[in-house]
Biopython code that builds the backbone (N, CA, C, O; Angstrom):
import numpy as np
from Bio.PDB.StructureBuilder import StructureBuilder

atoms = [
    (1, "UNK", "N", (-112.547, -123.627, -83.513)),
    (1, "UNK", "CA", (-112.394, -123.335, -84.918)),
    (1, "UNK", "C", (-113.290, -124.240, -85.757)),
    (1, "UNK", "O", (-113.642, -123.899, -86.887)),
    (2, "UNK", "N", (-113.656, -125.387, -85.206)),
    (2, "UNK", "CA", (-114.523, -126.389, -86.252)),
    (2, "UNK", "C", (-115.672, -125.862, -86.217)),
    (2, "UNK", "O", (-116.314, -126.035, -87.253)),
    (3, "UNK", "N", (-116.224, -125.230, -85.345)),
    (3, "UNK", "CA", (-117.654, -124.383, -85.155)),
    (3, "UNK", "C", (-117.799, -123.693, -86.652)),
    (3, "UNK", "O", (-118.574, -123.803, -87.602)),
    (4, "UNK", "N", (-116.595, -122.903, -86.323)),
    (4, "UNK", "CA", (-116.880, -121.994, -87.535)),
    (4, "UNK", "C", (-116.677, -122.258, -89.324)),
    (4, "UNK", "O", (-116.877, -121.567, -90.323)),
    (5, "UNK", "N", (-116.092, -123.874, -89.020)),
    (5, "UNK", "CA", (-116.484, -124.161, -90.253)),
    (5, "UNK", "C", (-117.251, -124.732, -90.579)),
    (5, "UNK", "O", (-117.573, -124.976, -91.741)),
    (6, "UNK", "N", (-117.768, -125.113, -89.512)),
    (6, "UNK", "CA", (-119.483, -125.782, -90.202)),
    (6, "UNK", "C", (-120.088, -124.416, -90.521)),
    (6, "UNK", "O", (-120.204, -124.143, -91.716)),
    (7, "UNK", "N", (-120.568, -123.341, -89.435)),
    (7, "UNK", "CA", (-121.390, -122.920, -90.041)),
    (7, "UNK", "C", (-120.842, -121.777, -91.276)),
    (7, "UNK", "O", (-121.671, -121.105, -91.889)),
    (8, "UNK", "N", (-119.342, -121.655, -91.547)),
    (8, "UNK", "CA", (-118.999, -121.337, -92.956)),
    (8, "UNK", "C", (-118.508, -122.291, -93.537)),
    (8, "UNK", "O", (-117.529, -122.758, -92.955)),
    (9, "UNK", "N", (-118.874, -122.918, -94.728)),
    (9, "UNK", "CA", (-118.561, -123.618, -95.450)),
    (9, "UNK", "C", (-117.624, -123.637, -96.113)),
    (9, "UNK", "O", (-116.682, -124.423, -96.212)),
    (10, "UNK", "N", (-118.037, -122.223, -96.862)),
    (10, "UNK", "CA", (-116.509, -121.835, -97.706)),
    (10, "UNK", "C", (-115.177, -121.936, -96.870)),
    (10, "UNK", "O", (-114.116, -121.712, -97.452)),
    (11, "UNK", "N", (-115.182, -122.187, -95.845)),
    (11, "UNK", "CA", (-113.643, -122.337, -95.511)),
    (11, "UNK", "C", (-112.969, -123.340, -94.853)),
    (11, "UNK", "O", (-111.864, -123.276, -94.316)),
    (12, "UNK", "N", (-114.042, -124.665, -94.974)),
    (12, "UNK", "CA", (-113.813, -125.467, -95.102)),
    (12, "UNK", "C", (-112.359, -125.920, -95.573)),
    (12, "UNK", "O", (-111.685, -126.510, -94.730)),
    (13, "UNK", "N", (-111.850, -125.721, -96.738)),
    (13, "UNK", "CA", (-110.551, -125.867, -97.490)),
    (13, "UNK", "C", (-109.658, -125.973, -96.800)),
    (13, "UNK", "O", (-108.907, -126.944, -96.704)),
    (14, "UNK", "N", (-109.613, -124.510, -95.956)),
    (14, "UNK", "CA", (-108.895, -123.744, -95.412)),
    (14, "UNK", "C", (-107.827, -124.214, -94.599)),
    (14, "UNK", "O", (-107.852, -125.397, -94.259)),
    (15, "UNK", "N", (-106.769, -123.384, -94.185)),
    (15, "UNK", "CA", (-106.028, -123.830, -93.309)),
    (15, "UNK", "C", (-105.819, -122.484, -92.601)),
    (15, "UNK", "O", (-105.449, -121.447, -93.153)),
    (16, "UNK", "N", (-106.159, -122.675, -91.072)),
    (16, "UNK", "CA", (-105.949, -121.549, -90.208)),
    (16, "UNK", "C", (-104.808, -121.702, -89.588)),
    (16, "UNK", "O", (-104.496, -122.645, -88.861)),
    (17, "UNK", "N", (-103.742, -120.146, -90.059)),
    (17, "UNK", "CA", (-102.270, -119.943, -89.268)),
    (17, "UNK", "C", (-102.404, -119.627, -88.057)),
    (17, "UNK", "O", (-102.002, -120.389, -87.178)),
    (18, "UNK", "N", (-102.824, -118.783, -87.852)),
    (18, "UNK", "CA", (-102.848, -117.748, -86.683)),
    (18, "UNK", "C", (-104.624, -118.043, -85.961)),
    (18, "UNK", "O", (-105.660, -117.870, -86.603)),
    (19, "UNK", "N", (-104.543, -118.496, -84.559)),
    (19, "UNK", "CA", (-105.846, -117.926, -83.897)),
    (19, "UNK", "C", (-105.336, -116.811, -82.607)),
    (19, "UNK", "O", (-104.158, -116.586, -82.328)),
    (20, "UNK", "N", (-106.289, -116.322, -82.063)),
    (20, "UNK", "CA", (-106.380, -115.188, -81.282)),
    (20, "UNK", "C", (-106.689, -115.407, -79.825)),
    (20, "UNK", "O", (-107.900, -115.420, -79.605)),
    (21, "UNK", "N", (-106.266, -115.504, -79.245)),
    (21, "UNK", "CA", (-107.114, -115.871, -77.411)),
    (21, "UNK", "C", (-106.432, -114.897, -76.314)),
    (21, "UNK", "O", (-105.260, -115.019, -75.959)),
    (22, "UNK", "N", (-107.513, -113.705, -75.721)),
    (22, "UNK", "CA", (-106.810, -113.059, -74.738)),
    (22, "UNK", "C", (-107.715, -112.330, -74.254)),
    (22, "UNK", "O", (-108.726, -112.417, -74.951)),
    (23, "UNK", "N", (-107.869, -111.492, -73.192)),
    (23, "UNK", "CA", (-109.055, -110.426, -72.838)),
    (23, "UNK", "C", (-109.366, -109.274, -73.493)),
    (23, "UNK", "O", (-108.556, -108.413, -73.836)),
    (24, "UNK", "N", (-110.917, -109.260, -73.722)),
    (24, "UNK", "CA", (-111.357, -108.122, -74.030)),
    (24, "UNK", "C", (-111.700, -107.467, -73.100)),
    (24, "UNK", "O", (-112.247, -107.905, -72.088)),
    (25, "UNK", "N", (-111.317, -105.927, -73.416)),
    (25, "UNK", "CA", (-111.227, -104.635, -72.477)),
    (25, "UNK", "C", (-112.800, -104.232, -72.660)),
    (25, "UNK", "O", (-112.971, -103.747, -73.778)),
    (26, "UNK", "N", (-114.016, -104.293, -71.875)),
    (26, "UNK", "CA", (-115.194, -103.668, -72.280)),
    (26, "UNK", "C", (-115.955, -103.127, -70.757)),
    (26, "UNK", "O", (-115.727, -103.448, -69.590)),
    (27, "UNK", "N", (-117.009, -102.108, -71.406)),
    (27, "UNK", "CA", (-117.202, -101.874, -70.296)),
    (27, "UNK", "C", (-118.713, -101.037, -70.884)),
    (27, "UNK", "O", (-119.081, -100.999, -72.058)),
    (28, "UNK", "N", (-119.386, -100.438, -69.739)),
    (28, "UNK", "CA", (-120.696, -100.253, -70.019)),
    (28, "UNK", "C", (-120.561, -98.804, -71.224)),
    (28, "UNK", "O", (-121.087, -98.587, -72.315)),
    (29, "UNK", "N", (-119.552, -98.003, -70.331)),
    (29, "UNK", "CA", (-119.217, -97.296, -71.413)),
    (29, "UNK", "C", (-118.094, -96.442, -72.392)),
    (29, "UNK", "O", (-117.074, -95.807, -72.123)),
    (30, "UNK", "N", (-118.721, -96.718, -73.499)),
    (30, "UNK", "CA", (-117.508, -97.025, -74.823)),
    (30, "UNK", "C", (-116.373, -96.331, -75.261)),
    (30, "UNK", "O", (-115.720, -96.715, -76.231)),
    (31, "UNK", "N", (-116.053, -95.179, -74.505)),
    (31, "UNK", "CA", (-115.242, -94.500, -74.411)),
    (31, "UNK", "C", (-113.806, -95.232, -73.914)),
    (31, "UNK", "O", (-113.946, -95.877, -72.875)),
    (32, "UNK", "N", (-112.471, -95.234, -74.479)),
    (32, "UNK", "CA", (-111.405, -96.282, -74.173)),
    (32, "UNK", "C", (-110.814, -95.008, -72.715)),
    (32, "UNK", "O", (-110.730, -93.794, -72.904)),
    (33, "UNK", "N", (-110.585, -95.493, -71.775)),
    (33, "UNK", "CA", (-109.535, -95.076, -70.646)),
    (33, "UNK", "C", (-108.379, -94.658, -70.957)),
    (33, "UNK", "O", (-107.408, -95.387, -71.156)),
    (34, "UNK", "N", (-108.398, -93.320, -71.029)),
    (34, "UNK", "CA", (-106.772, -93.069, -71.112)),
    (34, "UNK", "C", (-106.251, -91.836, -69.894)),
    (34, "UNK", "O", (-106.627, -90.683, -69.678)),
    (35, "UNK", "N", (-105.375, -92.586, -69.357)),
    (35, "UNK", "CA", (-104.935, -91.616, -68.049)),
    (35, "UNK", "C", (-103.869, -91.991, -67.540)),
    (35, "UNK", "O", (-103.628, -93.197, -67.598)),
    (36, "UNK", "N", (-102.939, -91.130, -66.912)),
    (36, "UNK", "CA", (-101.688, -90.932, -66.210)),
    (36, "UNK", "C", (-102.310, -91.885, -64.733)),
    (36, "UNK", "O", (-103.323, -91.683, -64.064)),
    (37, "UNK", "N", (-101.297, -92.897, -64.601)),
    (37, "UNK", "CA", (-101.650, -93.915, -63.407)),
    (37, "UNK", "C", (-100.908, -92.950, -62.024)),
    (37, "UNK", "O", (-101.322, -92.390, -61.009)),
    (38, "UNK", "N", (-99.657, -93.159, -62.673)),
    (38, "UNK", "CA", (-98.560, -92.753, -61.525)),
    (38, "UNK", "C", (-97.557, -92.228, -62.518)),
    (38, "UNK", "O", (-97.688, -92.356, -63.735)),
    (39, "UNK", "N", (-96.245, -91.447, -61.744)),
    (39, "UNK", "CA", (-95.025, -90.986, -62.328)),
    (39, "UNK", "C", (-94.455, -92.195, -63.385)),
    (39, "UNK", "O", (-93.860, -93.181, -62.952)),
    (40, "UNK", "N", (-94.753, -91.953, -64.999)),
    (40, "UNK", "CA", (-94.011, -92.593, -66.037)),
    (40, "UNK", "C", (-95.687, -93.771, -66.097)),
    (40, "UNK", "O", (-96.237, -94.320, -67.053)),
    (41, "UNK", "N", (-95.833, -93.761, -65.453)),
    (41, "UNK", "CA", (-96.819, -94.776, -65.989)),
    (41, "UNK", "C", (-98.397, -94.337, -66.512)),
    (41, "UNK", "O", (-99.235, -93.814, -65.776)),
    (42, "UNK", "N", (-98.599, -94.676, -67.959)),
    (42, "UNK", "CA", (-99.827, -94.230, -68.492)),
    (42, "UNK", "C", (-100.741, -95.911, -68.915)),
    (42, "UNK", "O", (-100.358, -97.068, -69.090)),
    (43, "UNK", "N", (-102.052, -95.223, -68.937)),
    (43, "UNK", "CA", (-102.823, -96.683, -69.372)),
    (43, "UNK", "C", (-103.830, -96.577, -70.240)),
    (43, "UNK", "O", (-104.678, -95.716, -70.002)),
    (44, "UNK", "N", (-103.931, -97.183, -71.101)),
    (44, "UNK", "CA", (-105.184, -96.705, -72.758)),
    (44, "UNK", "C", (-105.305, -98.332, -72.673)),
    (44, "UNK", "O", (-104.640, -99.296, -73.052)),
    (45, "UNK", "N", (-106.500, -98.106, -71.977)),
    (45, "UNK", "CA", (-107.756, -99.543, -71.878)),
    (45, "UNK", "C", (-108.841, -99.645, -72.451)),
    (45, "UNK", "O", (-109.045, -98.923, -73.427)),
    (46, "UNK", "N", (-109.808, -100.535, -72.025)),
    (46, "UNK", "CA", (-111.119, -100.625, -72.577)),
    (46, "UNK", "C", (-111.203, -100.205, -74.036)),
    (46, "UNK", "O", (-111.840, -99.188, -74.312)),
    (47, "UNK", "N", (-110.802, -100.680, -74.675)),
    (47, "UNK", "CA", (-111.159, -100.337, -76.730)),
    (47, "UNK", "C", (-112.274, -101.187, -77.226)),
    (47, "UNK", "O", (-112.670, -101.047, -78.384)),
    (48, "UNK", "N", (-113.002, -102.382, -76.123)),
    (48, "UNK", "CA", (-114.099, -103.076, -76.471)),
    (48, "UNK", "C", (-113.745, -103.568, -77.976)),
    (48, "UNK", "O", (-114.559, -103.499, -78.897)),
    (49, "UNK", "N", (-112.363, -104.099, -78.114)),
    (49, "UNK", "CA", (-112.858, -105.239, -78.785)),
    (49, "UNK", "C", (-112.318, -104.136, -80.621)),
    (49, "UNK", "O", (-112.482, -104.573, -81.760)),
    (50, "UNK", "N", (-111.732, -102.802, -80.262)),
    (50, "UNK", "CA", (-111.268, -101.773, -81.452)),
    (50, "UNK", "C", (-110.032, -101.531, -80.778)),
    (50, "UNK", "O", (-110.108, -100.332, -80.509)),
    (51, "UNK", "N", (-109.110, -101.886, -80.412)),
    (51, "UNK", "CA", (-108.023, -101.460, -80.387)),
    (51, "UNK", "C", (-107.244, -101.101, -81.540)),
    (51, "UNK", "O", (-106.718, -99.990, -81.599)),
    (52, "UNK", "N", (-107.085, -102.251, -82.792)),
    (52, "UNK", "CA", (-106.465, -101.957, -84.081)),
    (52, "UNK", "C", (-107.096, -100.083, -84.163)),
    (52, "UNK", "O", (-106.594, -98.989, -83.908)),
    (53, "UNK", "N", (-108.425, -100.574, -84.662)),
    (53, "UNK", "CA", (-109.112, -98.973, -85.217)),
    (53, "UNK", "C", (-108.992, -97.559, -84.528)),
    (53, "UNK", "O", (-109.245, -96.449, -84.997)),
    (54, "UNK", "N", (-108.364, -98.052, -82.821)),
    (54, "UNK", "CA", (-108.306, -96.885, -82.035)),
    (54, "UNK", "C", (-106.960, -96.755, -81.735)),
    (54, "UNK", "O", (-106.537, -95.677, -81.318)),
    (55, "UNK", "N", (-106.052, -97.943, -81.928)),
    (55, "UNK", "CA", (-104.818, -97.536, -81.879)),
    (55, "UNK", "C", (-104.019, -96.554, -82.077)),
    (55, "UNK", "O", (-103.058, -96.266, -81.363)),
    (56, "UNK", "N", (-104.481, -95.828, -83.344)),
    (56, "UNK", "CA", (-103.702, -94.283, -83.905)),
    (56, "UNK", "C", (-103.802, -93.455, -83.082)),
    (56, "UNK", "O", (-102.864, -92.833, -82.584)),
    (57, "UNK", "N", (-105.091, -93.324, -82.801)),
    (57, "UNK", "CA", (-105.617, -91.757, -81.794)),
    (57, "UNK", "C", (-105.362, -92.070, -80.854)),
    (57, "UNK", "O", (-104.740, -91.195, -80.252)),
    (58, "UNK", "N", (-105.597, -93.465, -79.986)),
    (58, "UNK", "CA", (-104.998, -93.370, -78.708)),
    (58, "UNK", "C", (-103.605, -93.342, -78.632)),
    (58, "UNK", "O", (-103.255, -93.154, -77.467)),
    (59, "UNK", "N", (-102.884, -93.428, -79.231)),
    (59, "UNK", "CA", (-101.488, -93.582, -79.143)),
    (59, "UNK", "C", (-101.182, -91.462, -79.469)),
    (59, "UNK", "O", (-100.366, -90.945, -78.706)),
    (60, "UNK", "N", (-101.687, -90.767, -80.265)),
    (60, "UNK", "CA", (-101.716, -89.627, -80.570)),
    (60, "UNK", "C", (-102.155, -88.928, -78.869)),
    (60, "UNK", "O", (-101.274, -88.338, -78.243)),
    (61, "UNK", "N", (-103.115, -89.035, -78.462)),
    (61, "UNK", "CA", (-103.406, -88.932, -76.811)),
    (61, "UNK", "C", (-102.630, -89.140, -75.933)),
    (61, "UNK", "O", (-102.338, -88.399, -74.994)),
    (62, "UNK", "N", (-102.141, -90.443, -76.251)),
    (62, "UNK", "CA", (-101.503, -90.912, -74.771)),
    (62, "UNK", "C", (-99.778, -89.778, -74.773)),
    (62, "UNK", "O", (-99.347, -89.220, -73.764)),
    (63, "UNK", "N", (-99.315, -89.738, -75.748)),
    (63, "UNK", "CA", (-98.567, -88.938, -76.358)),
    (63, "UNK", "C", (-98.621, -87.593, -75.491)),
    (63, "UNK", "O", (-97.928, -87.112, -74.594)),
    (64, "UNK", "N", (-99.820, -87.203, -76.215)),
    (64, "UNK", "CA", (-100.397, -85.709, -75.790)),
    (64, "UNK", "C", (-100.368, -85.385, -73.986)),
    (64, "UNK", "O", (-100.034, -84.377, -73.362)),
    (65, "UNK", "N", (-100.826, -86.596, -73.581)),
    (65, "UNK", "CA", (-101.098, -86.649, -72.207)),
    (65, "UNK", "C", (-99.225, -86.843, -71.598)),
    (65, "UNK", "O", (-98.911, -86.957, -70.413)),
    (66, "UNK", "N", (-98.675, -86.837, -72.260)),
    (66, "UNK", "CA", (-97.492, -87.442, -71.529)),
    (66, "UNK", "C", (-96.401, -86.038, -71.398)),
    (66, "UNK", "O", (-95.607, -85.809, -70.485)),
    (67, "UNK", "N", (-96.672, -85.212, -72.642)),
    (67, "UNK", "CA", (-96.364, -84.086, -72.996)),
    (67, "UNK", "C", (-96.781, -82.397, -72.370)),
    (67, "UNK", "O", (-96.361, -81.242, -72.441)),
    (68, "UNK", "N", (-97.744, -83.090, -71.825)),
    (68, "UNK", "CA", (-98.916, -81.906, -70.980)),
    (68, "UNK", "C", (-98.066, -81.641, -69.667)),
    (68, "UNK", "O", (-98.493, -80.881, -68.798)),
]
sb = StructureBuilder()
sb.init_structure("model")
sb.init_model(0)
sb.init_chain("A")
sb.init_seg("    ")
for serial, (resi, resn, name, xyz) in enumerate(atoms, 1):
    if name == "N":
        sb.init_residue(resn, " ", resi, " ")
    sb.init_atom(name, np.array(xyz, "f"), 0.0, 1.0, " ", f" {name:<3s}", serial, name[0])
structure = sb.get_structure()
């Protein structure tokens, strides 16, 4: 976190609540994985780093796929 306040200044001030540390899902290509593993079990991977932004539709899919 001190990295990033040197090279932003403005936030210097600041006080950081929340940081983030865990794996990113990526892969050569950008399309997120969504598929029936086994009986009851489904998996919506690889979002490279968009899960928030792909969350809706994949969750609308995985849905779809579960329903099929």
């Amino acid at each position: 976190m001190k990295y990033y306040i040197k090279i932003l200044p403005h936030v210097e001030n600041n006080i950081v609540d929340y940081s983030w540390a865990g794996i990113m899902g990526v892969g050569k290509i950008k399309k997120p994985i969504i598929k029936k593993v086994s009986n009851h079990i489904y998996c919506a991977v690889r979002m490279g780093g968009m899960g928030v932004a792909l969350g809706s539709s994949t969750g609308v899919e995985m849905a779809d796929l579960y329903h099929a």
